[in-house]
DRENBAVEX-953511 format. One record per residue (C-alpha): x, y, z; residue number from 1. Coordinates in steps of 0.25 Angstrom, whole numbers. Layout:
<site <X; Y; Z>; NUM> ...
//
This chain:
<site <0; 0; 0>; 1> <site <12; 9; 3>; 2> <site <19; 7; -11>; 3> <site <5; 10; -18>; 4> <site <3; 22; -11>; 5> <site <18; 27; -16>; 6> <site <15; 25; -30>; 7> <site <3; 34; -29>; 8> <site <10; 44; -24>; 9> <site <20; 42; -33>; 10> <site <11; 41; -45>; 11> <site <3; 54; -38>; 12> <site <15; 64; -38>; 13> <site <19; 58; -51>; 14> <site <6; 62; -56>; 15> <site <6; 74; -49>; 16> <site <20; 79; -55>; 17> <site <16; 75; -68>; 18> <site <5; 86; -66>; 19> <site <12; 97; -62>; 20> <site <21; 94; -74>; 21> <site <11; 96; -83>; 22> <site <10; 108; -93>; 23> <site <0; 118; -94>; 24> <site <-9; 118; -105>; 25> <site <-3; 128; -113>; 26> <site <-10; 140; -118>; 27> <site <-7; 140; -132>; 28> <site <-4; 129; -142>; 29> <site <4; 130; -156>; 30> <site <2; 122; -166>; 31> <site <14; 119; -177>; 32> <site <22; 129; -166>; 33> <site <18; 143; -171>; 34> <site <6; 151; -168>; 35> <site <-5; 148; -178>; 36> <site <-19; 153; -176>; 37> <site <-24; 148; -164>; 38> <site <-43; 148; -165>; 39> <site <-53; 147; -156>; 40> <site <-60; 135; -156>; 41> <site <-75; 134; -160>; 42> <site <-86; 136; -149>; 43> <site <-89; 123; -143>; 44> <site <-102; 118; -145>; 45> <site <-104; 113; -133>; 46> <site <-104; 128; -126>; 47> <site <-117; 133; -124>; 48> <site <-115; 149; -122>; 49> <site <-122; 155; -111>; 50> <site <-124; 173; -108>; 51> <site <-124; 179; -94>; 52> <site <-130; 191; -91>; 53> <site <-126; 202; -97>; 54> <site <-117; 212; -88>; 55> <site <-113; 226; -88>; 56> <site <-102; 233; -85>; 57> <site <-104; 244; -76>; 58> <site <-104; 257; -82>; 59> <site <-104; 251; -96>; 60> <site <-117; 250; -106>; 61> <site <-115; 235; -111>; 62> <site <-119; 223; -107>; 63> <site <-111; 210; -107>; 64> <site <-117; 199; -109>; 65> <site <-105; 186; -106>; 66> <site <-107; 173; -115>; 67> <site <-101; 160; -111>; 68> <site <-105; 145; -111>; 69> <site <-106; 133; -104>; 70> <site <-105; 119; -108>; 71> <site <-115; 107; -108>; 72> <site <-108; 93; -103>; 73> <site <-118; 83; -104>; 74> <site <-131; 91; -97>; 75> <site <-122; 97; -87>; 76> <site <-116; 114; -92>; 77> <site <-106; 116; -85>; 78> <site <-102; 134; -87>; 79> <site <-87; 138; -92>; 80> <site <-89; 148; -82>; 81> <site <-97; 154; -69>; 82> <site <-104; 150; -56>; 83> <site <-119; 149; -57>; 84> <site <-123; 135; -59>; 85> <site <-133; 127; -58>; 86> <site <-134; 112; -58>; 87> <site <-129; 110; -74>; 88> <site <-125; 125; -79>; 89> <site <-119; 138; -76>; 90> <site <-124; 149; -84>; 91> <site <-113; 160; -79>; 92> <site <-103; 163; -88>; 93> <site <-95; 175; -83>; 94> <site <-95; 182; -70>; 95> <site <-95; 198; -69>; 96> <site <-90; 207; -58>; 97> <site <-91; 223; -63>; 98> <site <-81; 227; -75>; 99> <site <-77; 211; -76>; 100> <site <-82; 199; -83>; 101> <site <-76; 186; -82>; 102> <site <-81; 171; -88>; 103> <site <-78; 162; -99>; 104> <site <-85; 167; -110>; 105> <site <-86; 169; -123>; 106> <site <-91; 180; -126>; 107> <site <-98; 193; -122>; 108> <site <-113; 198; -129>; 109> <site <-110; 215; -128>; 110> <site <-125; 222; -126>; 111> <site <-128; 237; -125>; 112> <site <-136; 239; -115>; 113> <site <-144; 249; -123>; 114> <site <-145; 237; -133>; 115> <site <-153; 221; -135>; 116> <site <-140; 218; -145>; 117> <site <-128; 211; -141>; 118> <site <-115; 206; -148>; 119> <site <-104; 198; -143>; 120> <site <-90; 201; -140>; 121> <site <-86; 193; -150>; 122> <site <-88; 183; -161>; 123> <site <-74; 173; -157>; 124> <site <-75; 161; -148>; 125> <site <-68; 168; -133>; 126> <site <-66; 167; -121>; 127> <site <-70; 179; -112>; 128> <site <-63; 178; -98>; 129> <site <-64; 190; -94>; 130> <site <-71; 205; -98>; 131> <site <-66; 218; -89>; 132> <site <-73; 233; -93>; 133> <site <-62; 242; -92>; 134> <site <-70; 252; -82>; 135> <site <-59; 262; -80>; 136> <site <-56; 263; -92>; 137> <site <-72; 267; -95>; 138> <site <-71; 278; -83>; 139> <site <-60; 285; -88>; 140> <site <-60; 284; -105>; 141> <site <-76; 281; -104>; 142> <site <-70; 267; -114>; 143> <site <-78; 256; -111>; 144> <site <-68; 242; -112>; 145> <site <-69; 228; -109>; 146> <site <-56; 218; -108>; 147> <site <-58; 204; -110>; 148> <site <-49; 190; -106>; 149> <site <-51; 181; -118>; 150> <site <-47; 168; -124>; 151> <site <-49; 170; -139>; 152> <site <-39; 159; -143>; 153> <site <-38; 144; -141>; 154> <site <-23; 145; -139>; 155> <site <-20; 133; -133>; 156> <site <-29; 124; -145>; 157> <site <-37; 116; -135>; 158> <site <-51; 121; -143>; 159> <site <-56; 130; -133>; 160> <site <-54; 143; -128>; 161> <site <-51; 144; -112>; 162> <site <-42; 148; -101>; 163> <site <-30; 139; -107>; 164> <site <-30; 150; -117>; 165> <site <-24; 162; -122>; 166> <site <-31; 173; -114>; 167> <site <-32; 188; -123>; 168> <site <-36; 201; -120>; 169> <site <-48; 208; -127>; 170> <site <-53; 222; -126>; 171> <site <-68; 229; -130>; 172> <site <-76; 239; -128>; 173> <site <-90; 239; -118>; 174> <site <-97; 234; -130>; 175> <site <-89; 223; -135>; 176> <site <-82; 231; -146>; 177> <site <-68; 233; -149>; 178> <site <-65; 218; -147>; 179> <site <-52; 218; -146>; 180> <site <-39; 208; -144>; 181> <site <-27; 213; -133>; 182> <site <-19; 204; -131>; 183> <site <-11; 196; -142>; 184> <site <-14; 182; -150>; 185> <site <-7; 171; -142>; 186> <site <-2; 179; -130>; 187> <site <-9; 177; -116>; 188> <site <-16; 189; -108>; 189> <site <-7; 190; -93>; 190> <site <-17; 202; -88>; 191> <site <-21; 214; -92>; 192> <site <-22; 228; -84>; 193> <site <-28; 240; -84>; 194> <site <-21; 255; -84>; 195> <site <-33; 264; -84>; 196> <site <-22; 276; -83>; 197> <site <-18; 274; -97>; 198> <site <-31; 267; -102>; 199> <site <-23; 256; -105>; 200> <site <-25; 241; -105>; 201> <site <-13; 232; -99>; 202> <site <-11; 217; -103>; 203> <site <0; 208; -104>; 204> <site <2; 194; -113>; 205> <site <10; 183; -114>; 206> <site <14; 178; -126>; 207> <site <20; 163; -129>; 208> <site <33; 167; -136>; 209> <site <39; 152; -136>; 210> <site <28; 146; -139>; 211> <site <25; 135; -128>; 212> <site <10; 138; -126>; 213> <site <14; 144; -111>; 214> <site <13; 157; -107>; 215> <site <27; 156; -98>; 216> <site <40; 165; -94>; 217> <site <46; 165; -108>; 218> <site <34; 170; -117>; 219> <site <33; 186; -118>; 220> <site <21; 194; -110>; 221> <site <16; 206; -119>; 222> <site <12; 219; -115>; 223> <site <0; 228; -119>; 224> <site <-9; 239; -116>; 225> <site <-20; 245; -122>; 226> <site <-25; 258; -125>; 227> <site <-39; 257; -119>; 228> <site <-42; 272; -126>; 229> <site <-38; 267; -142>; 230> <site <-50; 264; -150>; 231> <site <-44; 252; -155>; 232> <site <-36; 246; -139>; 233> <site <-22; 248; -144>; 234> <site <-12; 238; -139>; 235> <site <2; 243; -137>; 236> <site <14; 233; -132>; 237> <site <22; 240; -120>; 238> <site <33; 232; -113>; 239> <site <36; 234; -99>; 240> <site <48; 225; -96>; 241> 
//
């Protein structure tokens, strides 16, 4: 009984060691070792999309209306994202607190509130993780702005778009408009930060210059900011170091 207890220890901390030794799933893939398009993958037929209520941003005169989905395994729905539940579905999507929406959605229907019509966000396959108004910048320019965490690329070619993903930065106005891309094709968002002093928005990326599908020590990070005031959200390069 002695000796078999030794060997499952043995064959445990093996197992064990063996784990920790694993790699992470990397982030991006290659294929034929250069950087070929990387799609999105159709939306899975499986999904069922679901709205919540509509939210405002306070001081704002739109509603946002968050869209995401929940699947169906065999009679049981089980939601991507939220809290409320009841025995076989949730039907919460995203969760609100004042001037930030978080989730895992796909996309966002923009309503006047002077208006019935509503348009979405956009016509790509997404996901929204997170959706921040830019109120200072609104009290002092009067510039309505929202700032978005996405994943827009299946970078890592597992045919879905989640949080093993390269996340990017988008910028719009209160309505949805001006949809734009920050950050750069294939380089990861670190953060991003606000500097209401010079109506500029802050972000950093990490770029896989060695191309090993891990964001590490020897890639490059990138520096940007925007100017909040241009029409057209001008992107200039600084570097600090």
């Amino acid at each position: 009984m002695k000796n078999s207890k030794l060997v499952f220890i043995a064959l445990a901390s093996l197992m064990f060691f063996n784990c920790k030794e694993e790699k992470e799933t990397p982030k991006v893939t290659y294929e034929d070792t250069s950087k070929t398009e990387i799609k999105t993958t159709p939306i899975d037929s499986s999904q069922i999309a679901i709205a919540d209520l509509p939210i405002q941003m306070e001081g704002t005169s739109y509603l946002l209306h968050p869209i995401g989905d929940f699947r169906v395994y065999e009679g049981r729905a089980k939601s991507t994202y939220g809290t409320s539940n009841t025995d076989k579905v949730s039907f919460t999507v995203s969760n609100y607190n004042r001037f930030e929406l978080t989730g895992f959605l796909q996309n966002i229907k923009f309503q006047h509130t002077d208006s019935t019509e509503m348009h979405l966000l956009t016509d790509k396959k997404m996901v929204i993780s997170n959706v921040s108004y830019l109120n200072t910048i609104f009290e002092k320019s009067k510039k309505q702005l929202l700032v978005y965490t996405i994943v827009d690329m299946d970078t890592n070619r597992d045919k879905k778009l989640d949080s093993n993903d390269i996340k990017a930065l988008y910028i719009s106005t209160i309505s949805g408009g001006t949809f734009k891309k920050l950050s750069a094709d294939m380089q990861e968002l670190i953060d991003w930060n606000l500097v209401e002093s010079k109506n500029r928005l802050y972000f950093r990326t990490i770029e896989d210059t060695n191309q090993n599908g891990q964001f590490d020590k020897n890639d490059r990070i990138n520096y940007h900011f925007v100017d909040l005031l241009s029409p057209e959200f001008t992107i200039e390069n600084y570097d600090p170091i």
